[in-house]
C-alpha positions as CSV (number, residue, x, y, z in Angstrom):
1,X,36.6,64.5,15.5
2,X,37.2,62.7,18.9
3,X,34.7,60.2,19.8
4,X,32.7,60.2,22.8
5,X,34.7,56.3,23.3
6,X,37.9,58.4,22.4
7,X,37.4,60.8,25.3
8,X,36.2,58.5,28.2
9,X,39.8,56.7,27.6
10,X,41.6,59.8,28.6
11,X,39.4,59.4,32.2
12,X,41.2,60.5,35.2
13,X,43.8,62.3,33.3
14,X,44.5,65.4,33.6
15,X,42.4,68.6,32.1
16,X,44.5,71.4,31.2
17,X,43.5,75.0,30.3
18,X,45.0,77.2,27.1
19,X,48.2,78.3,29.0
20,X,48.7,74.4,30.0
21,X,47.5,75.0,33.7
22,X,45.8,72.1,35.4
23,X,42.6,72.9,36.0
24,X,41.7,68.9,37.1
25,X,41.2,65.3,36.2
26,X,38.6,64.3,33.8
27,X,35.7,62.3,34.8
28,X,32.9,61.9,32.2
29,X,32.4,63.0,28.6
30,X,28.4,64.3,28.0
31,X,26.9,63.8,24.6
32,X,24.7,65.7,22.3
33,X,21.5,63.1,22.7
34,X,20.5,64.1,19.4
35,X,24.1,62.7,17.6
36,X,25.8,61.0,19.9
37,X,28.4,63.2,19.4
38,X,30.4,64.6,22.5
39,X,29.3,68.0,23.7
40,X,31.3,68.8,27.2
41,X,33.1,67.1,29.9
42,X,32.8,67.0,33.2
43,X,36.4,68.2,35.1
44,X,36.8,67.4,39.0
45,X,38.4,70.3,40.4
46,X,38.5,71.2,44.3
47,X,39.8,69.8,47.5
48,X,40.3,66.4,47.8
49,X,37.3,66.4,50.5
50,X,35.4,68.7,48.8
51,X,35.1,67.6,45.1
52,X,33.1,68.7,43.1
53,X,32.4,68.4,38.6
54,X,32.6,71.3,36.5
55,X,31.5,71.3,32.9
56,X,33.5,72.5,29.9
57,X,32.9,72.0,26.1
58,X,35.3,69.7,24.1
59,X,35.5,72.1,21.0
60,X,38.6,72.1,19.7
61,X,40.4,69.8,22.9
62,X,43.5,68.7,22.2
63,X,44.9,65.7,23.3
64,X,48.6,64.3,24.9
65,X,50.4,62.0,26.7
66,X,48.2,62.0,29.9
67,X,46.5,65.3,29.0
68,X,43.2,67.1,27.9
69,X,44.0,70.3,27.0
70,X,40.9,72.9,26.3
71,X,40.7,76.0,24.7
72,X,39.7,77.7,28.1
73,X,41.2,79.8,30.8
74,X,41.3,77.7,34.5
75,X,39.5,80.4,35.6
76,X,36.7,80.3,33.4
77,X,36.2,76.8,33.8
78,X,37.0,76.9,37.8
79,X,33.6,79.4,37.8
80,X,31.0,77.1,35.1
81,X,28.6,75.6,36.7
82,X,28.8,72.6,38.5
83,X,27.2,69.4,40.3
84,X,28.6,67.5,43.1
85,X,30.2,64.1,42.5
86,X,27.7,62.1,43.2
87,X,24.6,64.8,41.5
88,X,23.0,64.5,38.5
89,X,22.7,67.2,36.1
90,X,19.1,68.6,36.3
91,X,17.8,69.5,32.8
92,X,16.3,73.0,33.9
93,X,20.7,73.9,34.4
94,X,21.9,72.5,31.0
95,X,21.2,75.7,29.7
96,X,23.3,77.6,32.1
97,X,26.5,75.5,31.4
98,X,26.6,76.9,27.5
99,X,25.7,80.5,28.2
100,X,28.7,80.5,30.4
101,X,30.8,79.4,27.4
102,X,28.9,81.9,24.9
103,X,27.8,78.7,23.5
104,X,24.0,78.3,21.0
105,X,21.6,76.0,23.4
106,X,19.2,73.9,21.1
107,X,17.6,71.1,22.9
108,X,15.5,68.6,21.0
109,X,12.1,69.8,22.6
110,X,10.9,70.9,25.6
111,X,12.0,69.3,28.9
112,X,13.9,67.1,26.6
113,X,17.7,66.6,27.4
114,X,20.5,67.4,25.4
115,X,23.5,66.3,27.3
116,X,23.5,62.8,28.3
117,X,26.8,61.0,30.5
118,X,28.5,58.5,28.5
């Protein structure tokens, strides 16, 4: 399994999707707050004025010489939600990110975070 310190080492590199598309750079790795365990990343896509951080899950990533690569179409993760670069994630829209994946959403409690930035 790829540690949450594993991931944040392959900052700024590139994210690429299933075909081997770049779909960005990678700026953050989110954790489960319950195991520490990492959960999704954050991918900055857009124009370089107009930046802004998508999610994706690390599931299964894969990683290479100045690569990410995750199981995902571009366009897929191109449409998950998102936060600007400087915006937190509000914990009323963490739900949101893993329905757009298909993903199981189990926080801790409620109003209680799941994903925390590492």
């Amino acid at each position: 399994m790829i540690k949450p310190a594993d991931l944040r080492e392959w900052r700024d590199h590139d994210v690429v999707d299933s075909e081997g598309h770049k779909i960005g750079s990678l700026e953050a790795v989110y954790v489960d707050t319950g195991t520490d365990e990492p959960l999704m990343v954050t991918v900055q896509i857009g124009l370089p004025t107009r930046h802004r951080l998508t999610f994706v899950p690390v599931t299964d990533v894969i990683v290479g010489p100045g690569w990410v690569k995750v199981p995902y179409d571009k366009a897929l993760v191109k449409s998950a939600p998102s936060i600007g670069t400087d915006d937190v994630l509000p914990v009323e829209d963490e739900e949101a990110i893993f329905q757009h994946y298909a993903l199981p959403y189990k926080p801790a409690g409620d109003g209680v975070r799941l994903l925390a930035r590492r």
